[in-house]
N, C-alpha and C positions, 0 to 999 in steps of 0.2 A: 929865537926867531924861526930857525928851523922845525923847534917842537913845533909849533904852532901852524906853521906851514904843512905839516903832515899830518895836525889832527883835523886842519880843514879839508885836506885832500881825502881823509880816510871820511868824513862826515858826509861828504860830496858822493863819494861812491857809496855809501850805504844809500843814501836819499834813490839815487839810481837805479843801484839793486831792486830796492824795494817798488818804488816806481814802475820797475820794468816786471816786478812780479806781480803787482794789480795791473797792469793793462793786461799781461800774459793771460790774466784768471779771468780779465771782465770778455777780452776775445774769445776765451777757452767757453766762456758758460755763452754767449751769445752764439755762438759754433754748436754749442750742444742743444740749445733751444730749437737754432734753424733747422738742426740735422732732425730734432724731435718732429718739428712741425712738418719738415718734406715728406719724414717717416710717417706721420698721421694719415695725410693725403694720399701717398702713393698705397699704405696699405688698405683705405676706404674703397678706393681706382679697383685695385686690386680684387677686393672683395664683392663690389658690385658687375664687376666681369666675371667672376664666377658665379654671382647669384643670374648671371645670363647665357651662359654658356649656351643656349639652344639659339641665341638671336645673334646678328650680324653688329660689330661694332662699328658703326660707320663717322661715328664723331670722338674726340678727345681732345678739348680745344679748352686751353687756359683766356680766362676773359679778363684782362687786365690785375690780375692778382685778385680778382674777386671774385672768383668760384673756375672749379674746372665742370666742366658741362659735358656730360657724355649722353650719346642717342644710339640707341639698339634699336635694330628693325626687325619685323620678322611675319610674314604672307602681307607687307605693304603696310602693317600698323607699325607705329612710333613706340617708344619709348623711353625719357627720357629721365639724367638725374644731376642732382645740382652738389659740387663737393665744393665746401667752403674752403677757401686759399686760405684761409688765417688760422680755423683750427682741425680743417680735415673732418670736420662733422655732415653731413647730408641733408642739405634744406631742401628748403620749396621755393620755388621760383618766385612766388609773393614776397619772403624774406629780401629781395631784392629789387622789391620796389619801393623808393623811397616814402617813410611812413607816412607825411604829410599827405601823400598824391594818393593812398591807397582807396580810397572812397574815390578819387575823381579819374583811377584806373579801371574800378569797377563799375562805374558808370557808365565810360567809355564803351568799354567791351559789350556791357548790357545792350546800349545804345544801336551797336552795330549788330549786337543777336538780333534784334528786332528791325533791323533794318533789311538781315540776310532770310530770316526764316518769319515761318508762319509761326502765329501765335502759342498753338497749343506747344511747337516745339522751345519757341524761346523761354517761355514762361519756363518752361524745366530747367533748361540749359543755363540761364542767368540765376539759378539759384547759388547762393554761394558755396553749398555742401555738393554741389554735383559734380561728378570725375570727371578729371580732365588731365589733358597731358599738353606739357607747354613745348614746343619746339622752334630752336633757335636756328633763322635761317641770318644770310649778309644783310639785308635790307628788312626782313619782316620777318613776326612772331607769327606763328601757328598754332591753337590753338583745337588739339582735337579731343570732342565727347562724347563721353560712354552713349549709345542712344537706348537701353537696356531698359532707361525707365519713363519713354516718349509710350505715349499710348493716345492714337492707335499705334503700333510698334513700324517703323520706318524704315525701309532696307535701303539708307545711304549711308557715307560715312559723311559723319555731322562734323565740322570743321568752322573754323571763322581765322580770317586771314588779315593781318592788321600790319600798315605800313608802317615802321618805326619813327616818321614822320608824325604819326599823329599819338605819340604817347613816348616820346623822347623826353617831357619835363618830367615822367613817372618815373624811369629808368636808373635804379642806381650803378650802371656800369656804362661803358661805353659802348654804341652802337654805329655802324655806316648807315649814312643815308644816302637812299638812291639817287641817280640826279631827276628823275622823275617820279613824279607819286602815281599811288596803284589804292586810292581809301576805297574802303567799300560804300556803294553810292546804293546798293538796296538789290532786290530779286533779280536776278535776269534769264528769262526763257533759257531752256538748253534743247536748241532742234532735233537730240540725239533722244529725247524724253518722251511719250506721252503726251498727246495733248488735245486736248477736245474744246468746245465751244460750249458755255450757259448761254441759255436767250430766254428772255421773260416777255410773254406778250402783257396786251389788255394794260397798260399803267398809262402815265405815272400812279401811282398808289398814293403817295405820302407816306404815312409812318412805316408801311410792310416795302416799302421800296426800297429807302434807308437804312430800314434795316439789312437787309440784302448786302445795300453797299457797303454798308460796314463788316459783316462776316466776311465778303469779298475782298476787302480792303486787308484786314486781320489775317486773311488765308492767302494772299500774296496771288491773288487770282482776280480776273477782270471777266464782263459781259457783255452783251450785248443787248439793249432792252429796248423791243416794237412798240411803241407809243403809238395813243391813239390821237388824231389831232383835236378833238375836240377838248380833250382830258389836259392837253399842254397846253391849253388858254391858261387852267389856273393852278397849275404845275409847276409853274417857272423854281420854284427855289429845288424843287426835288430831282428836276430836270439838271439844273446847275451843278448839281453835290454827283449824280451818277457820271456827268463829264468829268466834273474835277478829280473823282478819284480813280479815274482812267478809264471811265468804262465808254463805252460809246451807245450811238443811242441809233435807231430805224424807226420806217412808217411801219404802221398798222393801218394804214386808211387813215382818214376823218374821221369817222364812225361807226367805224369795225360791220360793215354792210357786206354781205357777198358780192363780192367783184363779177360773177359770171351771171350774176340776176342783174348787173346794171348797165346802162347805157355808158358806150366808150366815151362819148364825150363828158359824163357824168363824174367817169371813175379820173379821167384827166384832171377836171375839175378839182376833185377833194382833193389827189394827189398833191396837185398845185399849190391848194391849200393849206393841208399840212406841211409843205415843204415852206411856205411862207411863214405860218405860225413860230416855225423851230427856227429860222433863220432870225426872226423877229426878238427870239430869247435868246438867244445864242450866239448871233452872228456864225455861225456852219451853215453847211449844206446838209444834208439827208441824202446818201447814198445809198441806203438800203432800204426795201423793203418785203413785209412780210403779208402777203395777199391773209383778209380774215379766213379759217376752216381752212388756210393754205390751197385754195382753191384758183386754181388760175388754166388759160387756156390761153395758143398759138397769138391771137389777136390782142390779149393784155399785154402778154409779153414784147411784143412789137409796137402795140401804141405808147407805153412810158418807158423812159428813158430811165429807168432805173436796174441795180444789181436783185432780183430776187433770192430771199434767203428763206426755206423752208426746214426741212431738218428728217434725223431717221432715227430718232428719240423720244417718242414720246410718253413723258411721263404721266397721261390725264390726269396729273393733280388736280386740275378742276372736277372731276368726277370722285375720284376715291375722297379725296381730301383728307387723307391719312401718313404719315408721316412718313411712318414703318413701310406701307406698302412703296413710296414713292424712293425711300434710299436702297431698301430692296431689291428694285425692279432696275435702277440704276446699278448699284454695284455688278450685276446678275446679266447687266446685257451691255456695259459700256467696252466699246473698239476705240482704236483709234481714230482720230482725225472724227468723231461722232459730231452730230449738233443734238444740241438735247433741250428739249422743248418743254416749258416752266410757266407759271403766270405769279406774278407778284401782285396777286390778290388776297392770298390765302395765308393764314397762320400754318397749316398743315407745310404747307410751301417752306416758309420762314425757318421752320424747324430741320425741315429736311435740309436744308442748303447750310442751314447750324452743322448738322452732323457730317451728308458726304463731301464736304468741301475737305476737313482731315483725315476721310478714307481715302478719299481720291488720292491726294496729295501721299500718302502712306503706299499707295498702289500707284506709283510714278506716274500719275496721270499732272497734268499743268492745264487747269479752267484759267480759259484767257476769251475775250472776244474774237466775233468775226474775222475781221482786221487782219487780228495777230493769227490767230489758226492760218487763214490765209498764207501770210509773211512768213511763217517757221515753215507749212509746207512747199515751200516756194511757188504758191498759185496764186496768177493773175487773175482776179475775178469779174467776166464781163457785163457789160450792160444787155438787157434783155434776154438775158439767159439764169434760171432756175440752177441755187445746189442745193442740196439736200445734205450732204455732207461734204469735209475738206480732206480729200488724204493724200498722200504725198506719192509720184510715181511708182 
């Protein structure tokens, strides 16, 4: 009985032994794996702070075990890099967007490019091969690009700002969300900028008007367009499209007559009239207007009740009717705070407003209307009083 009591005791502690020598070896290699895997990452860290050594390290921040994120700065640009927590290899911020959402992340972003910028610039920027650098803030992703290959070439830094809010189901890691949202809702004037006024007399036109609005529209810039009243009896839809996509609209008379050849109670008359026509289409008022050959004297200005808008631009596209001479003559003489004077009759016109809309834009200028020139330069603009241009104190 005894043997036997002692071969189950000695049987017992082998099973033990040996037990405790595979847990020992499965701890020992899982210790060696972890030690290998921290060593992978910290020597990646390591290596991409000296491939920086001239720039500022101002982030090192592990994101839930799923990448350590590092940002170098250096004269105000970004630079960031993504070190994978599992095997210390160096991805791209895409690697971390869950695959399914990755078409409906890149739409996203596209969406807001073209929300933020003018056309010629988005079109580049949403391409998928174009540089960019991802930077990870608490609440929102930054995204800044090269502008290297924007032409005409742009001296801002090109950026798009997205609240984590609105692309949190793309996200393979975890994000804070603010308690308020910041989405991008499209262009907004910056008063610190450039910025001049388009004005197009002689319309509506129909198809060169439109088109207009749409370059306008596409270049994240707005106008202001003198209608004549007779022409807005059968105008109405073209009249509608220059409202809706923000432009605003002035008299040119009834009938584009010289005001100082007519009788006061004459020119009251059509004024009246055109003011009725547009309100008829519209439902607005007419607050502006533009005397035909800008032609006005002490007693017009006193008999109508309106803001006079003239200008200290002119580009006689109606005389040249050349393209070349009209972007020209603008790039070559535009100031700030300018009114610059156009007629949306002309293909020469159409063309021209095609091209210096993304010089301008490229040469911090911002085409916007009356209105808004007014509003950025903080001027009150009165009744019976003549401007020629808007500029700021």
């Amino acid at each position: 009985m005894k043997e036997v009591n002692v071969k189950l005791i000695s049987m017992v502690l082998v099973l033990v032994s040996v037990s405790i020598f595979i847990l020992f070896k499965t701890d020992k290699n899982a210790l060696v794996v972890a030690l290998n895997k921290k060593n992978n990452i910290s020597v990646k860290i390591e290596e991409l702070i000296n491939q920086n050594l001239d720039k500022e390290l101002i982030r090192n921040e592990n994101f839930n075990d799923k990448f350590v994120y590092l940002e170098f700065q250096k004269d105000g640009m970004c630079s960031s890099h993504f070190v994978d927590a599992k095997t210390g290899e160096e991805k791209y911020f895409l690697d971390y967007i869950k695959e399914e959402k990755r078409e409906h992340f890149q739409t996203k972003i596209k969406d807001l490019l073209y929300l933020k910028y003018p056309n010629f610039i988005a079109d580049i920027l949403s391409l998928e091969d174009s540089q960019k650098t991802y930077q990870i803030l608490q609440n929102e992703l930054y995204i800044f690009y090269d502008n290297s290959t924007i032409s005409p070439k742009v001296n801002e830094k090109l950026y798009l700002r997205v609240d984590y809010q609105e692309i949190q189901d793309c996200l393979d890691f975890p994000v804070s969300l603010g308690e308020s949202t910041s989405f991008q809702d499209g262009y907004t004037y910056d008063k610190n900028k450039k910025s001049i006024a388009f004005t197009f007399d002689d319309g509506p036109n129909g198809e060169k008007t439109n088109k207009i609005v749409n370059l306008l529209e596409q270049n994240k810039a707005h106008a202001t367009f003198f209608m004549v009243g007779n022409k807005m009896e059968y105008g109405k839809e073209t009249i509608l499209n220059v409202l809706n996509k923000g432009n605003e609209i002035g008299s040119h008379s009834y009938n584009h007559k010289n005001m100082k050849r007519m009788k006061i109670e004459d020119i009251i008359s059509d004024e009246e009239k055109t003011k009725e026509t547009f309100y008829n289409i519209t439902g607005r008022e007419l607050i502006y207007t533009r005397p035909p050959y800008g032609n006005i004297n002490q007693k017009i200005k006193e008999s109508l009740n309106t803001i006079f808008i003239n200008w200290n631009l002119d580009t006689e596209d109606w005389l040249h009717r050349d393209k070349n001479y009209i972007v020209n003559y603008v790039m070559d003489n535009v100031n700030d705070g300018d009114i610059i004077l156009m007629h949306d009759l002309y293909d020469s016109t159409v063309e021209a407003v095609e091209e210096l809309l993304p010089k301008l834009y490229a040469e911090g200028y911002q085409v916007m209307s009356i209105s808004e020139l007014a509003k950025i330069k903080g001027k009150s603009l009165d009744a019976h009083s003549v401007y020629r241009s808007i500029k700021a104190d």
